[in-house]
C-alpha positions in Angstrom: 24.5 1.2 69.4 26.6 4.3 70.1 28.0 7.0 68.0 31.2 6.1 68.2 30.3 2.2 66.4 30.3 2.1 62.8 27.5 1.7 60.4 26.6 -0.7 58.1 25.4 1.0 54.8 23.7 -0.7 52.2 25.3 -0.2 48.6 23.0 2.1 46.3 22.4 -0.7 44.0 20.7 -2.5 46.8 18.4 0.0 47.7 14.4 -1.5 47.0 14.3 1.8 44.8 17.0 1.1 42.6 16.0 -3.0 42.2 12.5 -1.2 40.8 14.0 1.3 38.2 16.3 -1.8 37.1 13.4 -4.3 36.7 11.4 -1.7 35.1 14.8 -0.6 32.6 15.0 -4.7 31.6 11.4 -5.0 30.6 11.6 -1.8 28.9 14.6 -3.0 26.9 13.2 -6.8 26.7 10.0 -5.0 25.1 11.6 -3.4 22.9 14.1 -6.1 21.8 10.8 -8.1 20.9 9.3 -5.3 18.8 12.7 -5.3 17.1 12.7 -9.0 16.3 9.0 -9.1 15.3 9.6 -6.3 12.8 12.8 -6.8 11.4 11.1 -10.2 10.5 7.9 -8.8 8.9 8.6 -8.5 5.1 5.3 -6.3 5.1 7.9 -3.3 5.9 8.9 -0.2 3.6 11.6 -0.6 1.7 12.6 -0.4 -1.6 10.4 -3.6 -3.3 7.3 -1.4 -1.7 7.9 1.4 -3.3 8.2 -0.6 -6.6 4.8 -1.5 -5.9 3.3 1.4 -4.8 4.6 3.3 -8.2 3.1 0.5 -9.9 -0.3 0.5 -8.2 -1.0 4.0 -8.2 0.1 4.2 -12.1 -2.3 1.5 -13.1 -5.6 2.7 -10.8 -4.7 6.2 -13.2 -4.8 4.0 -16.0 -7.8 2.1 -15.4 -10.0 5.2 -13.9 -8.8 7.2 -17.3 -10.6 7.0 -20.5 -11.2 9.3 -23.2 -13.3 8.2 -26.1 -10.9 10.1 -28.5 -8.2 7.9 -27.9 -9.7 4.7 -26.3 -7.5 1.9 -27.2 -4.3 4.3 -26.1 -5.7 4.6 -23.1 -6.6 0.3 -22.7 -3.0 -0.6 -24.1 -1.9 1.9 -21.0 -3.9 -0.9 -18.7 -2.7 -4.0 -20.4 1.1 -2.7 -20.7 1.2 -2.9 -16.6 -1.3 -6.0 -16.4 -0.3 -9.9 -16.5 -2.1 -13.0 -16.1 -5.7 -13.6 -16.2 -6.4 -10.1 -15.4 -4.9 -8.7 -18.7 -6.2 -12.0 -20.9 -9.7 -11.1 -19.3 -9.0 -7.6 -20.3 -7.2 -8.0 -23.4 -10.6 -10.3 -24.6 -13.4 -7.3 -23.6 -11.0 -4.0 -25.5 -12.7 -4.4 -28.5 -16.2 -4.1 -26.6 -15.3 -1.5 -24.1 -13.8 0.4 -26.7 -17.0 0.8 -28.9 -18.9 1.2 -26.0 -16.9 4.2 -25.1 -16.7 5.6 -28.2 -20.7 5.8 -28.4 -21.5 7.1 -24.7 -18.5 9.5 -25.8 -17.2 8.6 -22.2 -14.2 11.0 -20.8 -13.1 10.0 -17.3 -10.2 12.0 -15.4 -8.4 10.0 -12.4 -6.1 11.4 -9.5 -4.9 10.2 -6.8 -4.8 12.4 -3.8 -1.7 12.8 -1.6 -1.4 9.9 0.5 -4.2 8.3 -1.0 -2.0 5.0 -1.7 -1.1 2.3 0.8 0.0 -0.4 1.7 -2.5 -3.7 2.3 0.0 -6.5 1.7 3.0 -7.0 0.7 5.3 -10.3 1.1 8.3 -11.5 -1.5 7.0 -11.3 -4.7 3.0 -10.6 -4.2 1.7 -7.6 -3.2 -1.9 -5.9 -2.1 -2.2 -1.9 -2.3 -5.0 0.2 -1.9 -5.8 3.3 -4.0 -8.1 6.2 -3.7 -9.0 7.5 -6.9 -11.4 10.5 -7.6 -12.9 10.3 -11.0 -14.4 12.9 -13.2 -16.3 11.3 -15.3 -18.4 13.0 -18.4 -20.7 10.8 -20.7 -22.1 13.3 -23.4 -23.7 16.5 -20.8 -23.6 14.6 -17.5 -21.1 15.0 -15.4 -20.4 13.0 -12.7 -17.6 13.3 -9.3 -16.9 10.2 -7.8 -14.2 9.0 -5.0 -13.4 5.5 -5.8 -11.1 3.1 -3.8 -9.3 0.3 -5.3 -7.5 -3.2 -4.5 -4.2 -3.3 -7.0 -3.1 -6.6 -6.7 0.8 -7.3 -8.1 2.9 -9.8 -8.6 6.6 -10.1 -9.2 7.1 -11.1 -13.2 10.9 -11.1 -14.6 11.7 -8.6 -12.5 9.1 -6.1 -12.7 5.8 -5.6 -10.7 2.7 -6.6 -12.8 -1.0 -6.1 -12.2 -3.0 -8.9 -11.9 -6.4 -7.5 -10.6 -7.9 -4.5 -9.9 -10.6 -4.9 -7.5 -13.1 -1.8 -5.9 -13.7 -2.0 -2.7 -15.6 -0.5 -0.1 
C-alpha cells in the first residue's frame, strides 16, 4: 500500500477494547437490575409496617424485663396490654402467681435497651420476628444481679395494631 491510498479505520465502537467495557457495563447494569427486582420484592424491607414493629417489640421486652414488687400488677397489665393470643391467656392465667411471688422475693428488675440493640429477624405482611437485647438489673432483697438478655418478640397484625404473641429468649 502507499501513502498516497486511503485507509480503512475501524469505528471506536468496534475496537475489542470498547466491546469489553460494554459487555462488562451490561452485566454490571443486568446485576444490578436483579438486585433491584429481588429486593423491591422482599417484604422483609424497612419501611414503615417495620418500624411499627420495632416500637412495639422493643416497648414490650421493657415491659416484660421490668418488675418492681411495689407495683407488680402495673407493671403485668403493662405486658398483657401489648400481648394477644395464647401468649397473653398463658400470661393473664400465671399474674396472680408471679405477682405474689414477686412481692415475697421483693424482686426489682430495671430493663434497657441499648442503641441498636433491636432488629429485625422476620418480618412479612402481618407477622413479624424481632430481636431484642435487653440488659437487666435485677435486685431480689441484697443481691444484685447484671444481666444482658436477648429476646425473640414475636407480633402479629390484630385490628390494626401490632400485638405480642410470644416472647421467646434466645441464645
Amino acid at each position: 500500500m502507499s501513502e498516497s491510498e486511503p485507509t480503512a479505520t475501524v469505528p471506536w465502537w468496534r475496537t475489542s477494547t470498547a466491546l469489553k467495557v460494554l459487555a462488562g457495563l451490561l452485566v454490571a447494569g443486568l446485576v444490578a437490575v436483579i438486585v433491584v427486582v429481588v429486593r423491591g420484592n422482599d417484604d422483609d424491607s424497612s419501611g414503615p409496617a417495620d418500624a411499627g414493629a420495632l416500637v412495639v417489640a422493643r416497648q414490650e421486652a421493657l415491659n416484660f424485663f421490668t418488675i418492681d414488687y411495689r407495683h407488680p400488677e402495673e407493671d403485668v397489665a403493662k405486658v398483657l396490654e401489648l400481648a394477644t393470643g395464647a401468649f397473653k391467656d398463658e400470661y393473664a392465667a400465671k399474674q396472680a402467681q408471679l405477682i405474689a411471688q414477686i412481692k415475697k422475693e421483693k424482686v426489682v428488675t430495671t430493663a434497657s435497651v441499648p442503641e441498636g440493640g433491636v432488629a429485625v429477624e422476620f418480618l412479612h405482611g402481618n407477622e413479624a420476628r424481632i430481636l431484642v437485647a435487653v440488659d437487666v438489673d435485677q435486685a431480689s432483697g441484697a443481691k444484685v444481679f447484671a444481666n444482658r438478655n436477648r429476646a425473640r418478640i414475636v407480633l402479629n397484625v390484630v385490628d390494626g395494631r401490632w400485638l405480642v404473641t410470644a416472647v421467646n429468649q434466645v441464645g
